[in-house]
N, C-alpha and C positions, 0 to 999 in steps of 0.2 A: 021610865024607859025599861021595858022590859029586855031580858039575854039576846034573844034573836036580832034586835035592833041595835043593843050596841054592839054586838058581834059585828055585825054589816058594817055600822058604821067604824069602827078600828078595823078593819076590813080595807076598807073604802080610804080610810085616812093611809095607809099603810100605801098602798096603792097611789094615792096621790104623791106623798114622797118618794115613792121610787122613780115617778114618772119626774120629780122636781129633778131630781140626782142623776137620771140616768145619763145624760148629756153631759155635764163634768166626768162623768165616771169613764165613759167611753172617748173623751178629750186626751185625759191622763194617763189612760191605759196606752193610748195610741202615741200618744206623742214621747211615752217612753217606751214604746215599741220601737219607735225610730232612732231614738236617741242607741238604742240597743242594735241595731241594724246597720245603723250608717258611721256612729262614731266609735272608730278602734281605742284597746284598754291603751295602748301607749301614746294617741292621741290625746285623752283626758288624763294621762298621769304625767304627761309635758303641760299642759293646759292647768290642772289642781293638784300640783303634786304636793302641796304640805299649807300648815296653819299661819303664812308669813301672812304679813298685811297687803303683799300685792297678790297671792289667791284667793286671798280673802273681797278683796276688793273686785277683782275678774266674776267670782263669784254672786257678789253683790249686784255687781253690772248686768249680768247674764240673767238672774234672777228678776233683778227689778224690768230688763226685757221684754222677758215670758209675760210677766205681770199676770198669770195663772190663778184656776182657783186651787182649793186646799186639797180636791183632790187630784189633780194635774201634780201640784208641788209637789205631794208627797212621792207621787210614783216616780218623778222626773229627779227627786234628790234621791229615791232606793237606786235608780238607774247608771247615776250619775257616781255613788257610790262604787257599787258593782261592776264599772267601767273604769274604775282604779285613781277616782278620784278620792282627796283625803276627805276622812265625816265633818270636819269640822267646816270645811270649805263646803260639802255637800249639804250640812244643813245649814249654813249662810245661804246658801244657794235658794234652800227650801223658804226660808223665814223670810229672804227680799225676795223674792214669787209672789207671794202672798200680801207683805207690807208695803212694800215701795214699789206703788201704783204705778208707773210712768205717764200714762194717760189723764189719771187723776193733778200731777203735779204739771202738764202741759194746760190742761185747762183751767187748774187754779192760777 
């Protein structure tokens, strides 16, 4: 394989992952755009205001909800944070996004 060829081609693969990702990417940004828009800091710091096992748990709940990809989670717990929610509740939030499917446990 000569340069020109695999230039193209890691080119070309580059290209293909963005086109995989772009739709997560523009999901997360968006729906932490709203999350930023519509819910006030003293609405989520009534909602997650510290590390007890029932924000924890609300947390959990709202998280396994979304049932998001990894990149939605991530922007939705900086969001969630930044909205005056506590980090430890906000990445509970992030990590049940991500792990506890609800869809997947309806159909198992």
């Amino acid at each position: 394989m000569d340069l020109a060829t695999a230039l193209g081609h890691a080119l070309w693969m580059a290209f293909a992952m963005l086109w995989e990702i772009l739709w997560p990417l523009i999901l997360g940004f968006g729906l932490s755009a709203v999350v930023q828009a519509v819910v006030s800091k003293s609405e989520m710091t009534k909602l997650l205001p510290d590390d007890s096992p029932k924000s924890l748990a609300i947390a959990c709940g709202l998280g396994a909800a979304s049932s998001s990809c990894s990149y939605a989670a991530v922007a939705l717990g900086r969001s969630i944070f930044r909205k005056g929610a506590n980090f430890t509740a906000a990445m509970a939030f992030q990590l049940a996004s991500t792990n506890l499917v609800a869809e997947l446990t309806i159909i198992i």
